[in-house]
C-alpha angles and dihedrals in degrees: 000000000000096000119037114244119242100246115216083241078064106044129098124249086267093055101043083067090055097048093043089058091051095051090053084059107040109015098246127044108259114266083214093053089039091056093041085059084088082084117023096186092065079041104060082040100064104026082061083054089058092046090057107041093046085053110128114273124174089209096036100055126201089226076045093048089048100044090063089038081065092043095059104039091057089050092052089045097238085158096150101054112000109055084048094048091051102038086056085050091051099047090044095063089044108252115167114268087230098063090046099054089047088041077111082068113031095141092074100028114113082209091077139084115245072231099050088041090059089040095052088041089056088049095056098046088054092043093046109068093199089061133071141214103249127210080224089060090032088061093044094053096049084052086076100012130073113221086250090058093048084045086053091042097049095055091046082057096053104048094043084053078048099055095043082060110049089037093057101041092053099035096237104193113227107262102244101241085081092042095091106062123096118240122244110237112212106247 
């Protein structure tokens, strides 16, 4: 880790709620946010980000939300701490272990959604700076999107690109509640 986390023992009054509030979530308290907490102000932002873009949605699924967070991460190659973190998101909610391991082609895969295969389409030619964003997938996605949902997705998009980055330039360590689930291989 590049940059030392600030440790609950460490936090102002202010922070230990946040982190209190994290741990009820996730177990631990988040080495990214941890380390973010250099500057709480980045921290509540973002932090705010995640909270909207994880808010409930019956188009923009969690399983959904997740799917493109691994994407992304593998993309990215987070392999450290985000494929882990969103494999364990994805098993926890219960997602077959055979979509996520053919989540790297999901275009042809019969275990997608005509939805989530545009979705996850849309997510790699983001991701992916050599790709575009064509009129031609623009058109497919709002054939089962709103344009509130691509606006949602896109943001989704956006932070968990975010978060690859920043993960992988400061060598954040996986927290070790997610160390103990085994990551899918693509088959």
């Amino acid at each position: 880790m590049r940059i030392p986390p600030v440790e609950p023992e460490n936090a102002d009054k202010q922070l230990k709620t946040v982190y209190d509030a994290i741990r009820k979530q996730y177990g631990t308290e988040l080495n990214p946010l941890k380390v973010l907490a250099h500057r709480p102000q980045i921290m509540r932002a973002v932090m705010n980000l995640y909270g909207a873009i994880h808010a409930h949605s019956e188009t923009v699924t969690d399983e959904l939300k997740e799917l493109i967070s691994l994407r992304i991460a593998q993309i990215n190659g987070c392999r450290d701490y985000c494929v882990p973190m969103h494999t364990f998101m994805l098993h926890k909610q219960g997602t077959d272990e055979e979509k996520i391991r053919n989540l790297t082609r999901a275009a042809t895969s019969p275990l997608f959604s005509e939805a989530e295969k545009v979705a996850i389409e849309y997510a790699e030619r983001i991701t992916v700076p050599s790709t575009t964003v064509t009129e031609g997938l623009f058109e497919r996605l709002k054939e089962h999107y709103s344009e509130d949902d691509i606006v949602e997705l896109t943001a989704v998009i956006g932070t968990l690109n975010f978060w690859t980055k920043v993960i992988d330039a400061l060598e954040i360590p996986l927290d070790d509640v997610f160390k103990h689930q085994p990551v899918s291989q693509p088959s």
